[in-house]
MARFI-938375 format. One line per 8 residues: their letters; for each residue x, y, z of N, C-alpha, C. Coordinates in steps of 0.05 Angstrom, whole numbers, plus 32768, in hexadecimal, padded with zeros to 4 digits. Example, Ala and Ser with C-alpha at 12.3 -4.5 7.8 and 13.67 -1.06 7.14 Angstrom:
<atoms>
as) 8108 7F8E 809C 80F6 7FA6 809C 8108 7FBE 809C; 8101 7FD3 808E 8111 7FEB 808F 8102 8001 809D .
</atoms>
This chain:
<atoms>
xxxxxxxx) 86ED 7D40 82B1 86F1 7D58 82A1 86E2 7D6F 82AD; 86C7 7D6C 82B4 86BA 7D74 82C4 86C5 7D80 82D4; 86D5 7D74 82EA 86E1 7D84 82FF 86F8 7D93 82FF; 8704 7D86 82E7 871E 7D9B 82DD 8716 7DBA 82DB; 8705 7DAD 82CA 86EC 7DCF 82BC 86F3 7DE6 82D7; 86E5 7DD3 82E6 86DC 7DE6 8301 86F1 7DEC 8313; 8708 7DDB 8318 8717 7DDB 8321 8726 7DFD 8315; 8725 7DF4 82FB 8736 7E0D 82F0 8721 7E27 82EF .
xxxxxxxx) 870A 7E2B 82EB 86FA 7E41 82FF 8706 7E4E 830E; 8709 7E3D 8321 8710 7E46 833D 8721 7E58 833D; 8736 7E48 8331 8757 7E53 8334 874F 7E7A 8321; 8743 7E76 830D 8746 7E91 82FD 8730 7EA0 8309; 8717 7E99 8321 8713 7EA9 8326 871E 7EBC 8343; 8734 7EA6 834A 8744 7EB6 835D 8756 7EC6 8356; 8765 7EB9 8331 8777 7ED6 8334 876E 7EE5 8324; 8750 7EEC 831D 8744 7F03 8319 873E 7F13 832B .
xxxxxxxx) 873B 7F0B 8343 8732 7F15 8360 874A 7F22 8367; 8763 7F15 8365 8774 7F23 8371 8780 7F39 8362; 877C 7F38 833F 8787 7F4A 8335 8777 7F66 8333; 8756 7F63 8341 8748 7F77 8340 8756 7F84 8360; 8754 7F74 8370 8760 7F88 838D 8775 7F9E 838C; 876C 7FB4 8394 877F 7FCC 8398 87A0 7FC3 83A0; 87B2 7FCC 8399 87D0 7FBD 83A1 87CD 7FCB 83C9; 87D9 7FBD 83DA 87D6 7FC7 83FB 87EE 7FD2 83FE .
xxxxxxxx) 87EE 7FE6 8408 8813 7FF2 840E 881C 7FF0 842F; 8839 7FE9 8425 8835 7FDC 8441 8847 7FE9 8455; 8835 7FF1 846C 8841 7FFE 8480 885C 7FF7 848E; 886C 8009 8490 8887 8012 84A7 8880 8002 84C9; 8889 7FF9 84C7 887D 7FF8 84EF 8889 8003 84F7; 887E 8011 8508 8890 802B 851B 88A3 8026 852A; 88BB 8030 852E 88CD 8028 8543 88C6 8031 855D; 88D3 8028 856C 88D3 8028 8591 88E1 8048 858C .
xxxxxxxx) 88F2 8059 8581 88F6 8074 858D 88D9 8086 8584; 88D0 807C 856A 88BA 8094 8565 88A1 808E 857C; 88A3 8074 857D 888D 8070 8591 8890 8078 85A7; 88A9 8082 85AA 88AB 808A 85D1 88AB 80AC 85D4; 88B0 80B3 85B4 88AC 80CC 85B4 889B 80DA 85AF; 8881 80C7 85A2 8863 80D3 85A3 885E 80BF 85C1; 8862 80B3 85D4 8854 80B7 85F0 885A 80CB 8601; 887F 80D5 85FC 8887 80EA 8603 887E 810D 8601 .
xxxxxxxx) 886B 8109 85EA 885C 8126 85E1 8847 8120 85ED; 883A 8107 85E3 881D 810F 85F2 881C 810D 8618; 8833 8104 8623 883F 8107 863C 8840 8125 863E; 8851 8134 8638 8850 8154 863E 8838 8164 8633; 882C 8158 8623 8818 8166 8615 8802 8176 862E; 87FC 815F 8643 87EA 8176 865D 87FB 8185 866B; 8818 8179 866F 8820 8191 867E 8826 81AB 8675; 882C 81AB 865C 882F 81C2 8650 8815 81DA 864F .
xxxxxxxx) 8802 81C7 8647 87E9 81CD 8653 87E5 81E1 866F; 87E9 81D0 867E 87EE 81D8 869F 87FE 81F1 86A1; 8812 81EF 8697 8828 8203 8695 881F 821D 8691; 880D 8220 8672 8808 8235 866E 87E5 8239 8679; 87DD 8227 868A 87C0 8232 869E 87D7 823D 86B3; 87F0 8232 86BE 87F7 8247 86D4 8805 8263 86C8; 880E 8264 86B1 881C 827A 86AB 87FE 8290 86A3; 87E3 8289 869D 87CD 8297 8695 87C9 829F 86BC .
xxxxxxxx) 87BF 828A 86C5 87BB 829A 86EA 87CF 82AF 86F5; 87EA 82A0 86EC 8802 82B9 86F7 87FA 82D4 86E4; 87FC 82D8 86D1 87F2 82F1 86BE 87DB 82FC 86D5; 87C2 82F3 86D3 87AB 82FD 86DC 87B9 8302 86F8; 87BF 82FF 8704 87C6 8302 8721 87D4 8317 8726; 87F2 8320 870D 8802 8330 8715 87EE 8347 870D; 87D6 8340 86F9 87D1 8356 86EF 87B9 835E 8709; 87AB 834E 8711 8795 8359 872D 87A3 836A 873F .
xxxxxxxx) 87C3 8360 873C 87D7 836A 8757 87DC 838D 8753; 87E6 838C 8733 87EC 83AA 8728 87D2 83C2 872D; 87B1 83B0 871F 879C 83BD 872E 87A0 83C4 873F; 8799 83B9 8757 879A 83B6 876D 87AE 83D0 877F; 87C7 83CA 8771 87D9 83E1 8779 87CE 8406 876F; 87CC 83FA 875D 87BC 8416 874D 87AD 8426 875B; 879A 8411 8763 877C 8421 8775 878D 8429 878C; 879E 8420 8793 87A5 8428 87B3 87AC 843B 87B1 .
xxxxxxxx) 87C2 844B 8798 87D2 8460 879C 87BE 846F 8793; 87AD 8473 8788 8796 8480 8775 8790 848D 8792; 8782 8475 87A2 8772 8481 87C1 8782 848E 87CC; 87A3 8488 87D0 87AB 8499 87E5 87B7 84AF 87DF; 87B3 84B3 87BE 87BE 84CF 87B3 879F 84E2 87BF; 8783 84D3 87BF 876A 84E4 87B8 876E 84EC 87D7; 8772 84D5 87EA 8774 84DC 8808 8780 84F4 880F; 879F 84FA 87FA 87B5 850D 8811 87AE 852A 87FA .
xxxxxxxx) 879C 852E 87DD 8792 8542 87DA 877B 854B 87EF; 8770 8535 87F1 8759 8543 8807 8762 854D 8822; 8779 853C 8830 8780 854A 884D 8792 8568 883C; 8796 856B 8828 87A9 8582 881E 8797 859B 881A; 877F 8598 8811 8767 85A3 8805 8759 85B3 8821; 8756 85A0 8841 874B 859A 8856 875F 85B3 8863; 877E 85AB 885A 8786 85BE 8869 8792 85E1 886A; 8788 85E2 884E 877C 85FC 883A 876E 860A 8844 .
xxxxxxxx) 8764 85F8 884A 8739 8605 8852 873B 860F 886F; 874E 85FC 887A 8751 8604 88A0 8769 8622 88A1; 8778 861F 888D 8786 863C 8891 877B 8655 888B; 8769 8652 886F 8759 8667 8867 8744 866F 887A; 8742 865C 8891 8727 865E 8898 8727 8671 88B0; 871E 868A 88BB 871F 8699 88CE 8727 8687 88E9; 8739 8686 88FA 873F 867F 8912 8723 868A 892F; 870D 8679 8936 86FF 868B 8945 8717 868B 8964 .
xxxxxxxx) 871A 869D 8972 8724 869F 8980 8715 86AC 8993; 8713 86A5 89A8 870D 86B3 89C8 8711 86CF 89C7; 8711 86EA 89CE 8710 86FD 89D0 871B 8700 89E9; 873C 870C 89EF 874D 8712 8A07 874D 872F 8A03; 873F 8739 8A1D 8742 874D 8A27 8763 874F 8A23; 8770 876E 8A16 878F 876E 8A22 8791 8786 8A36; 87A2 8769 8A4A 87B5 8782 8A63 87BF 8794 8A5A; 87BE 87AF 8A6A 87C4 87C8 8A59 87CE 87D2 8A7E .
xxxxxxxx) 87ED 87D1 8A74 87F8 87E5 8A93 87F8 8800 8A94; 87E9 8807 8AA9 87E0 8824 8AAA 87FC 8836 8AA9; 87F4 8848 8A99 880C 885F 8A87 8822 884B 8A7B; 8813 8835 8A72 882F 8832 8A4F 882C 883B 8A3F; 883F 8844 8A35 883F 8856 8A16 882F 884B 8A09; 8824 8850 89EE 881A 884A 89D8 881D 885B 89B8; 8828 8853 89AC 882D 8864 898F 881A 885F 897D; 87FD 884F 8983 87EF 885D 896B 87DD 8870 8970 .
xxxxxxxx) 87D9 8872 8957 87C2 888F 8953 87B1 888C 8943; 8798 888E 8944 8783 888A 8934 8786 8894 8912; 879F 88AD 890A 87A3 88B1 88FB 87B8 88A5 88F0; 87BB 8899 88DC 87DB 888C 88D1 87EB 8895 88C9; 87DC 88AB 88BB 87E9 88B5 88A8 87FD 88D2 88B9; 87F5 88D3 88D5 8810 88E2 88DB 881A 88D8 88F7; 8836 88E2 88F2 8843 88D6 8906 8842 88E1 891D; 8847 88DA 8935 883E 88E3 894C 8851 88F7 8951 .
xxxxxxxx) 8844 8917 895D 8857 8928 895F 8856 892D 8980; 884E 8921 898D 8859 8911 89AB 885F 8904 89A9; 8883 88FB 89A9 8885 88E1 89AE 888C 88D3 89C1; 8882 88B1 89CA 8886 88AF 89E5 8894 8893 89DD; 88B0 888E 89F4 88CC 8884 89F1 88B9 8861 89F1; 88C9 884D 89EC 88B8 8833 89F3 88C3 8831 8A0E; 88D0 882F 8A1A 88D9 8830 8A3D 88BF 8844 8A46; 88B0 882D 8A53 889F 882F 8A6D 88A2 884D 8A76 .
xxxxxxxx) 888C 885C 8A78 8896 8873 8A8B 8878 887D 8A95; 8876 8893 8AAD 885D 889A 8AB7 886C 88AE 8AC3; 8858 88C0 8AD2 885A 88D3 8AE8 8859 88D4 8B02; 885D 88BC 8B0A 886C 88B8 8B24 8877 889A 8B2E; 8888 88A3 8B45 8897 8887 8B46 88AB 8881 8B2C; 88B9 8868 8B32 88D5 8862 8B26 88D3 886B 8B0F; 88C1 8868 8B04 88C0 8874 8AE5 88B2 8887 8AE3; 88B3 8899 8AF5 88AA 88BD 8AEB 88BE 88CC 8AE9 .
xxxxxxxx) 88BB 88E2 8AE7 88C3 88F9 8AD4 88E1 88FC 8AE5; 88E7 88F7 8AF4 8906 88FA 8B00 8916 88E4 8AF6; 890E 88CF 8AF1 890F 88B7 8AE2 891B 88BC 8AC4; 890B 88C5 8ABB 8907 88C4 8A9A 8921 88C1 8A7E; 8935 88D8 8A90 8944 88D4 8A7C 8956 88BF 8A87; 8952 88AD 8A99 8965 888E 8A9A 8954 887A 8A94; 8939 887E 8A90 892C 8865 8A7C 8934 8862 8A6B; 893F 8875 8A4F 894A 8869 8A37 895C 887A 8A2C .
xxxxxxxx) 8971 8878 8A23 8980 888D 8A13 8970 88A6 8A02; 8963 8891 89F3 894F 88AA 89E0 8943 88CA 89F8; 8948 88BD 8A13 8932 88D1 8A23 894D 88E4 8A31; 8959 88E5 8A2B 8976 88EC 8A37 8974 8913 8A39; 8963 8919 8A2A 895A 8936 8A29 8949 893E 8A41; 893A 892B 8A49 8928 8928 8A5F 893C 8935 8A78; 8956 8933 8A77 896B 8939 8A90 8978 8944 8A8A; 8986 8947 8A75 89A6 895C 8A68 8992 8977 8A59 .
xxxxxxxx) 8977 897A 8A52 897B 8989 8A41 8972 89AC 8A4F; 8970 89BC 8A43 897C 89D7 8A46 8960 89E4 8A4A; 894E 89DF 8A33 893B 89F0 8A36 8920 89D2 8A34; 8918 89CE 8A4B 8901 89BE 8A4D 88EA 89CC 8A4F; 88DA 89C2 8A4E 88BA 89CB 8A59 88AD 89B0 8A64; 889D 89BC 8A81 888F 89D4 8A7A 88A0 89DF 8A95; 889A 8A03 8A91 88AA 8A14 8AA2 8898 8A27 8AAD; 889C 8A34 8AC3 8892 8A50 8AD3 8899 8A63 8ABD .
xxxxxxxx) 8879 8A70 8AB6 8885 8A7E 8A9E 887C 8AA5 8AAB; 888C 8AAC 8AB3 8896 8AC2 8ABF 88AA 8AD9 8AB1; 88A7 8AF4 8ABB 88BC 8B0C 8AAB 88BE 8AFF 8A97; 88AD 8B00 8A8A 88A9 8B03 8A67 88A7 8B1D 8A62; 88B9 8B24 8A48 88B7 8B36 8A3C 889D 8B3F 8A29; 8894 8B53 8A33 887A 8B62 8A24 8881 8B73 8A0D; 8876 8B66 89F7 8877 8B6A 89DF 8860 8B69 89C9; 8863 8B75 89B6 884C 8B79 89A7 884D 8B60 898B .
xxxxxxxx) 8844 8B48 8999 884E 8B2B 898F 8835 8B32 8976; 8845 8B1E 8962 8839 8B16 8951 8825 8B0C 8955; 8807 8B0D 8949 87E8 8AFE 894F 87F6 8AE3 8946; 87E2 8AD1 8958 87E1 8AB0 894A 87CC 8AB4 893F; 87D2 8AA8 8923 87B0 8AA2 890E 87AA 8A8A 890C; 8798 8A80 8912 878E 8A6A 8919 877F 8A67 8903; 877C 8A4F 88F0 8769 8A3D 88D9 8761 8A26 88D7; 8752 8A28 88ED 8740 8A0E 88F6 8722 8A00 88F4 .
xxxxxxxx) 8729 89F2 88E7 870B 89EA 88DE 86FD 89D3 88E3; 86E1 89C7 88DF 86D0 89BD 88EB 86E1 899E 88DA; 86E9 898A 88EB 86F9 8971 88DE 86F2 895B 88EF; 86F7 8947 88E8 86F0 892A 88EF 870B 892A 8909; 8702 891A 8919 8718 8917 892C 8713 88F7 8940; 8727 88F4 8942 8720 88D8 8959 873A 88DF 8972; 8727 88CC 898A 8730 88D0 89A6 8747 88B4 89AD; 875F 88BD 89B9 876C 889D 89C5 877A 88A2 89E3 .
xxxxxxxx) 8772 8897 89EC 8781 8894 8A11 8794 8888 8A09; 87B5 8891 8A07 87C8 8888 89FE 87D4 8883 8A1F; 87C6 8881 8A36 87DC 8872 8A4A 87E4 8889 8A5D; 87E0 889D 8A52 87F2 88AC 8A5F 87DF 88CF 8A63; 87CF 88CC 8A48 87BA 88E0 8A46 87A7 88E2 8A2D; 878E 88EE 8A2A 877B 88F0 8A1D 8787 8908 8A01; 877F 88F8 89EC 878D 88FE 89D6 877F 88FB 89C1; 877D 891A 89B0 8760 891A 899B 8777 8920 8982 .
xxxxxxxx) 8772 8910 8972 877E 8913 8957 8767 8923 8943; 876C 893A 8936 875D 893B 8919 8768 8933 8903; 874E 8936 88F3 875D 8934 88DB 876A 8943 88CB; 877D 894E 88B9 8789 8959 88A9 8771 8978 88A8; 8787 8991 88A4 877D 89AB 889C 8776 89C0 88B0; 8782 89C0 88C8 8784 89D4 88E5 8797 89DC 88E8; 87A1 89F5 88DF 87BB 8A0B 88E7 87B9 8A21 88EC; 87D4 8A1F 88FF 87CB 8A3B 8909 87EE 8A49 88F9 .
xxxxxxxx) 87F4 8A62 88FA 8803 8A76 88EB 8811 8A87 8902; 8824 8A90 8907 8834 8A9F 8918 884D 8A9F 8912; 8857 8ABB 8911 8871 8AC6 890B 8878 8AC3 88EA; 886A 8AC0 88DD 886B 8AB5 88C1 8872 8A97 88B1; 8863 8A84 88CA 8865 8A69 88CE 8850 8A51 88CF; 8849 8A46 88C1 8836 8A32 88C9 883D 8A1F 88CB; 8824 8A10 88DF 882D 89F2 88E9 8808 89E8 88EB; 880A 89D6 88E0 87F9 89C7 88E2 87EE 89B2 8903 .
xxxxxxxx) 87D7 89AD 8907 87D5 89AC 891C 87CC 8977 8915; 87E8 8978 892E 87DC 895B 892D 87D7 894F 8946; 87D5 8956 895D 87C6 894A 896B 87BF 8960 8984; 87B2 8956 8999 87AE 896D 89B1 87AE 8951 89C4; 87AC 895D 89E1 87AA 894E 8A00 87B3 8960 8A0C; 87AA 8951 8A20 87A7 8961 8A3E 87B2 8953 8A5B; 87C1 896A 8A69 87C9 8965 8A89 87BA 8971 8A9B; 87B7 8965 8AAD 87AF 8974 8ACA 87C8 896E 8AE4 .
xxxxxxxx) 87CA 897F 8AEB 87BD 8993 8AEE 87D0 89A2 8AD5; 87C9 89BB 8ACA 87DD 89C5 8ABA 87FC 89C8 8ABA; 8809 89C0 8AA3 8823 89BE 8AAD 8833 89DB 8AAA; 8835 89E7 8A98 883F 8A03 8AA5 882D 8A14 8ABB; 883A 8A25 8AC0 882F 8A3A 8ACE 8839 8A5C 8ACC; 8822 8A72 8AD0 8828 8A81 8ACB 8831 8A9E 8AE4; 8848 8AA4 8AEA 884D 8AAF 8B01 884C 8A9D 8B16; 8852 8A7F 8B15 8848 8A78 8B30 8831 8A67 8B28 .
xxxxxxxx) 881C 8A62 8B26 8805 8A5F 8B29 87F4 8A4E 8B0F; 87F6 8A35 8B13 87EE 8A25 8AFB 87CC 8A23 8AF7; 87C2 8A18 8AE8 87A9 8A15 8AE0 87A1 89FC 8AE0; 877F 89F2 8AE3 8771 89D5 8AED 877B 89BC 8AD1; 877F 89CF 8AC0 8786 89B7 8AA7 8791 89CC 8A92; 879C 89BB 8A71 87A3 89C9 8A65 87A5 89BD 8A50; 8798 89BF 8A38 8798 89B8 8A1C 87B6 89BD 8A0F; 87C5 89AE 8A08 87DD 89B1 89F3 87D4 89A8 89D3 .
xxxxxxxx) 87D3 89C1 89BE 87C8 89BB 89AA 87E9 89BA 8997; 87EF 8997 898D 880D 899A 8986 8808 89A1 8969; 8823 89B0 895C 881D 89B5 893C 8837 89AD 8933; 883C 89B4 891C 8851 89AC 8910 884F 89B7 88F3; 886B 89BF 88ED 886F 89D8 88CE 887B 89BD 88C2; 887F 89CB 88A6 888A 89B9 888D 88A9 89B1 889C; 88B1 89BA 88A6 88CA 89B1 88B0 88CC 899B 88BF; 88B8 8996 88CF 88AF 8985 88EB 88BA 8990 88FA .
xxxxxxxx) 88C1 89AD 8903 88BB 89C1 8920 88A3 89C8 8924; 88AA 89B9 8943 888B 89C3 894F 8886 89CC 8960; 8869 89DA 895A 885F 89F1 8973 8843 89E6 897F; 8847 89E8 899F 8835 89E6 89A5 8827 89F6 89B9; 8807 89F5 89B3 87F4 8A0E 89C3 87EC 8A04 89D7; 87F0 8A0F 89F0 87E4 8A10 8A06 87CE 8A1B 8A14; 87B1 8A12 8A15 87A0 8A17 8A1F 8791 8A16 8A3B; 87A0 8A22 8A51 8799 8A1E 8A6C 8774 8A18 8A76 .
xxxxxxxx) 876A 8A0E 8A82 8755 8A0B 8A8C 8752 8A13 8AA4; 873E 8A1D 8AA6 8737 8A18 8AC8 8710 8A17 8AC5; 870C 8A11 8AE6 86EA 8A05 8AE4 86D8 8A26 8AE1; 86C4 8A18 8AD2 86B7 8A2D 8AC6 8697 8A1B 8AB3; 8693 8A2D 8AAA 867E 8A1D 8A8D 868C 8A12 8A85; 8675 89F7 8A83 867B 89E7 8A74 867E 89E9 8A52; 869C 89E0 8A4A 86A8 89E2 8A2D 8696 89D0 8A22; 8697 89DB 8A07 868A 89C4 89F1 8699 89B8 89E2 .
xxxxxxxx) 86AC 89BF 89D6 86C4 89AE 89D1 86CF 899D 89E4; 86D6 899A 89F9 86DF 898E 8A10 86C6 8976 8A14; 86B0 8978 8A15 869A 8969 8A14 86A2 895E 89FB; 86A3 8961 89E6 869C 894D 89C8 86B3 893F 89CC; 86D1 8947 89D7 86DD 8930 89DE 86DB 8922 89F8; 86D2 8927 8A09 86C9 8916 8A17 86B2 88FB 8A13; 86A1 8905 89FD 8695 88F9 89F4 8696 88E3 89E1; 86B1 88DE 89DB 86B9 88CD 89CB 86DB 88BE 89D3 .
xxxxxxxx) 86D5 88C1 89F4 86ED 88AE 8A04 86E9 888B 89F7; 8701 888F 89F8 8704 886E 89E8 86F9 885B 8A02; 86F6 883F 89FF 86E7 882A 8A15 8708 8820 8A1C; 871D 8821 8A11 8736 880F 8A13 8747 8828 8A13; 8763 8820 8A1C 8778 882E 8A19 8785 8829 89FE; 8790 8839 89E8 87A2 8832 89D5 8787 882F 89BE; 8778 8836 89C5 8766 882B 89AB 8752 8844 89A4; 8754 8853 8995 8749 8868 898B 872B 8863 898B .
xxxxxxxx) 871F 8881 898E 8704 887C 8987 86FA 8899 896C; 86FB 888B 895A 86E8 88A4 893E 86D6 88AF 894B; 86D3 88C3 894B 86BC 88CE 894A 86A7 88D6 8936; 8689 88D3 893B 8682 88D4 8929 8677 88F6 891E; 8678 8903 892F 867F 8926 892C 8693 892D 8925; 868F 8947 890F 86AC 8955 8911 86B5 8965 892C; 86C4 8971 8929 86CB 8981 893B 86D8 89A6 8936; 86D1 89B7 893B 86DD 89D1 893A 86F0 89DE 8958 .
xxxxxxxx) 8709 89D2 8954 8718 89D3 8966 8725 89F8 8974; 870F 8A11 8951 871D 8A21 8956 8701 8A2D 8970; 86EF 8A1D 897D 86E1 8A27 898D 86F1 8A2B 89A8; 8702 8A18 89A8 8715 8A12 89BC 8728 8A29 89C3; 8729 8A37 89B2 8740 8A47 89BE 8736 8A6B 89C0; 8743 8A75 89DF 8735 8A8F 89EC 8735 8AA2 89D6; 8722 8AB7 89E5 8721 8ACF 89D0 8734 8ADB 89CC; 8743 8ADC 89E9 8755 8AF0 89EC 876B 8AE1 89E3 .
xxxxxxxx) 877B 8AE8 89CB 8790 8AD9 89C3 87AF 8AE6 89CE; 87AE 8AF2 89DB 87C6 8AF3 89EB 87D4 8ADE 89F0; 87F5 8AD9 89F1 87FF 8AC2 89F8 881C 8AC6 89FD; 882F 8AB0 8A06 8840 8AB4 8A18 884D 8AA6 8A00; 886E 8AA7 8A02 887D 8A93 89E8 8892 8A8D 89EF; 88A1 8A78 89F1 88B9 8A6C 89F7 88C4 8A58 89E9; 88E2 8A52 89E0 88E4 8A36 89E1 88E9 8A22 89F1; 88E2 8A08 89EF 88E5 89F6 89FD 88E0 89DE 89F2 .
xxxxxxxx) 88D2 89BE 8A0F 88DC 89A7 89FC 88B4 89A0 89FF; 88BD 8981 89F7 88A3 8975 8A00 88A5 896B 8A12; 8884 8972 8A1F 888C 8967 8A41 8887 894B 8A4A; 8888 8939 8A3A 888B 891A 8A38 88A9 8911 8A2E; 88AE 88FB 8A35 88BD 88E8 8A20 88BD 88E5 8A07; 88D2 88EE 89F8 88EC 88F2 89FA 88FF 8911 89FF; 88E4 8922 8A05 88E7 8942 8A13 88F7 8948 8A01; 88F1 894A 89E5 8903 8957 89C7 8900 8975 89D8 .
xxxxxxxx) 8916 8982 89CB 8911 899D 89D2 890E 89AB 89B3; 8911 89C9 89B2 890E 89D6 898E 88F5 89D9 8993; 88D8 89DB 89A7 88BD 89D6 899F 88B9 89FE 89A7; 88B0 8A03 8997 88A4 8A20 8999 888A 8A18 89AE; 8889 8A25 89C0 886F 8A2A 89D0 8863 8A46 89DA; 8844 8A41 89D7 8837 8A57 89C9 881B 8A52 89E8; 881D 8A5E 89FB 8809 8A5C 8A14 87F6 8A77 8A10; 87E5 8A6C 8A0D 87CA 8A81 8A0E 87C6 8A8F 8A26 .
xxxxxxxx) 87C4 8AAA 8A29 87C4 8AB6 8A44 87AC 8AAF 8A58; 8793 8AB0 8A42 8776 8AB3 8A50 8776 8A90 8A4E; 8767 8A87 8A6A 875C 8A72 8A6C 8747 8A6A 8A63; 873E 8A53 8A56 871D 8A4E 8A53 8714 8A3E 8A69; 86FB 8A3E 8A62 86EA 8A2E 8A7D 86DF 8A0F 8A7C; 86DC 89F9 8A8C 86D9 89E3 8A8F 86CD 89DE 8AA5; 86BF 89D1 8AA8 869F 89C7 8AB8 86B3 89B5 8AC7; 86AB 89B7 8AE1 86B7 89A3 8AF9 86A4 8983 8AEF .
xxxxxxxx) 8694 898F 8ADF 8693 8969 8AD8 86A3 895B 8AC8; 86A9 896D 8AAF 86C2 8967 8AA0 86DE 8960 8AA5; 86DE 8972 8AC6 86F8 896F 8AC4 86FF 8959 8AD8; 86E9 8954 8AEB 86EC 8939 8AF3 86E3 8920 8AE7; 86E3 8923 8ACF 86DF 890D 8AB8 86FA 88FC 8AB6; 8703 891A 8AAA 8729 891A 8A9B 8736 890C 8AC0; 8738 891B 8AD7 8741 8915 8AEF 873B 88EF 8AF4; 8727 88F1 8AF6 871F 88D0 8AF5 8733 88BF 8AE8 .
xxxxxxxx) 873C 88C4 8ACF 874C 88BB 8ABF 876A 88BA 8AC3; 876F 88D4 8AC3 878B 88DF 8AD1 878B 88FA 8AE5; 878C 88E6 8AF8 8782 8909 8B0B 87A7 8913 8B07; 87B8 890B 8B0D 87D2 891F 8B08 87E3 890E 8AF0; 87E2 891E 8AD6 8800 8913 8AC0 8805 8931 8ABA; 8815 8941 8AC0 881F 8959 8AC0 8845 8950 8AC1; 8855 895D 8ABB 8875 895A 8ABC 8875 8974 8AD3; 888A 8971 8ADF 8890 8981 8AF3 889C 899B 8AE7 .
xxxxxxxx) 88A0 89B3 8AEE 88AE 89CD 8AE7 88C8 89C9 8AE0; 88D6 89CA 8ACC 88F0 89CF 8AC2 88F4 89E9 8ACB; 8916 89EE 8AC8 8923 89FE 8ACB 8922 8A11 8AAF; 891E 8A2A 8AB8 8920 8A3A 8AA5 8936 8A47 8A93; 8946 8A44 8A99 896B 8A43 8A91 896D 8A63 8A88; 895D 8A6C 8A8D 895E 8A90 8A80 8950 8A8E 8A66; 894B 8A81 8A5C 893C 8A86 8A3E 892B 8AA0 8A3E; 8929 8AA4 8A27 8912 8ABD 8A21 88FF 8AB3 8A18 .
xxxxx) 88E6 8AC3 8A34 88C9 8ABE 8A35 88C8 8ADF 8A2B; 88B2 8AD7 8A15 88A3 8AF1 8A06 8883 8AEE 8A13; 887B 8B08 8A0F 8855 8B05 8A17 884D 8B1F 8A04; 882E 8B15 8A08 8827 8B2A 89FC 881D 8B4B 89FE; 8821 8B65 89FE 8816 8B73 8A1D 8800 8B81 8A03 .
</atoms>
C-alpha cells in the first residue's frame, strides 16, 4: 500500500511539473532558399563595402584633380597679368638711346624756324639746291616745278640797279623795337628771326617784319659795283605781299647788331639758337634813308616774284672780323645778276 502511496506521488508530482512549465513554441526550420539568401547578403555585404571605399577615393581624387587644376589656371592667369603689367612699364618707360650726331649735307634746305607761329617768308623748294655746281642757280628752275620762275620769270632779282628815276620818294618809317629774337644756319645762310611787333610803313603800306639774312658777297649792285655783304630784312603786309630791305655792307667799325648776332650762331645746322638778349634791329639801319625801289622776285628757291624791294643807298659798316666770321661759314651764297627786262627803277634824289 505503501508503495502504491508513493508510487502515485510520483506520477502527480510530474504532472504538476509539467502543468507549471511555460507552453514551448515551436520553431519553422529554415529552408535551403532563405538560407542561401542570408549567405548571399552577408557574401556582398564587404563588397559593397569595398565599392563604396572606392567610389569615396574616386570622389576625393576627382576632387584633388579639380584643385589642382584651379591653382594652375589661377598661376598662369597671375603669370600673363604680370608679363602684361611688365610690358606697360617697358613702353611707358623712356627709351635711353645713344645720342647720333645727324649728317647734315652742306646747303640742304631746311624749313624750320625757331618761330612757329609764322610761316617762312623765304621759301626754300625740298629739291636739293646750292650756289654752285649741278644744283646752283643755272640749275634751279629744273630741280622742281615749284622753281620754274627761277628760269621763265620776267622780273627776278637780284639786278644791276642803274638809270633809276630820281624822284621825291616817299620816306620809309620804320617801327622797330627792342624784341626777343633767335639765330638758325638754315644750310644755305645765317638767319635771325624776331619776335612779333617790327614794321616798317611806305607808300601808305605796312608790312611787318619776319625774318632777315645775309649774302656775300652782296647780291645786287649799284651802277656796276656790289658791296662786301648785305642784310635782307624780309616783311610782309596783311595780304602776304612782301617787301624786302636791303642793307649793303662794306668793312668799316665794327656793328653791334651784327655782333649780337653773331653771338648767338647756333652749334648745328637747322637748329635755332634763342637768344637770351633782346634785340633793336632799328640800330641797323643808315641814317641816310635814301633808297632805290623796284619790283622783283626772291633771290632763292622758289624765286616768287610780286616782292617790292626797297635798297638803302648809304652803306653801313662791318669789322673785317665779322665779316670773316659770316665768310668762314659761307664765303660766296649770292644769286647771280638777272636780267633787268626794262622795269622801272625809282631812287631817291
Amino acid at each position: 500500500m505503501r508503495a502504491r502511496l508513493i508510487l502515485l506521488s510520483l506520477v502527480l508530482f510530474n504532472v504538476n511539473a509539467q502543468a507549471n512549465d511555460p507552453v514551448t513554441k515551436l520553431v519553422k526550420p529554415a529552408s535551403a532558399k532563405e538560407e542561401a539568401s542570408t549567405q548571399s547578403k552577408d557574401e556582398l555585404k564587404p563588397i559593397k563595402e569595398l565599392k563604396n571605399s572606392r567610389e569615396t577615393k574616386s570622389g576625393e581624387l576627382s576632387r584633388q584633380k579639380e584643385a589642382q587644376a584651379a591653382d594652375e589656371l589661377a598661376l598662369k592667369i597671375a603669370e600673363r597679368l604680370a608679363a602684361i603689367r611688365k610690358e606697360k612699364e617697358d613702353v611707358s618707360k623712356p627709351v635711353n638711346r645713344p645720342y647720333v650726331r645727324p649728317y647734315t649735307i652742306p646747303g640742304r634746305a631746311a624749313s624750320s624756324t625757331s618761330d612757329k607761329t609764322k610761316k617762312s617768308t623765304h621759301p626754300i623748294d625740298a629739291a636739293h639746291w646750292s650756289y654752285e655746281g649741278e644744283t646752283g642757280p643755272l640749275s634751279w628752275g629744273k630741280l622742281s616745278t615749284a622753281n620754274s620762275k627761277c628760269d621763265l620769270g620776267e622780273r627776278q632779282s637780284p639786278i644791276d640797279i642803274r638809270d633809276g628815276i630820281k624822284l621825291d620818294l616817299d620816306s620809309i618809317n620804320f617801327d622797330y623795337k627792342s624784341v626777343q629774337f633767335s639765330v638758325l644756319d638754315n644750310g644755305h645762310t645765317i638767319q635771325l628771326t624776331p619776335s612779333a611787333g617790327n614794321y616798317l610803313n611806305v607808300s601808305g603800306k605796312t608790312y611787318e617784319m619776319q625774318q632777315m639774312h645775309f649774302h656775300r658777297p652782296s647780291e645786287e649792285r649799284i651802277n656796276g659795283k656790289g658791296a662786301e655783304m648785305v642784310a635782307h630784312l624780309v616783311h610782309k603786309d596783311r595780304d602776304g605781299k612782301l617787301a624786302v630791305l636791303a642793307i649793303l655792307m662794306e668793312v668799316g667799325e665794327s656793328n653791334k647788331i651784327i655782333q649780337q648776332v653773331w653771338n648767338n650762331l647756333p652749334l648745328e645746322k637747322h637748329e635755332a639758337t634763342k637768344a637770351l638778349s633782346n634785340i633793336d634791329l632799328g640800330e641797323l639801319i643808315p641814317a641816310r634813308r635814301d633808297y632805290y625801289t623796284y619790283m622783283g622776285s626772291l633771290t632763292t628757291p622758289p624765286c616768287s616774284e610780286g616782292v617790292l624791294w626797297l635798297v638803302m643807298k648809304e652803306p653801313i659798316g662791318i669789322s673785317a672780323e665779322q665779316l670773316a666770321i659770316f665768310a668762314r661759314l659761307y664765303p660766296m651764297n649770292a644769286r647771280p645778276l638777272q636780267k633787268s627786262s626794262g622795269r622801272i627803277i625809282k631812287e631817291s634824289r
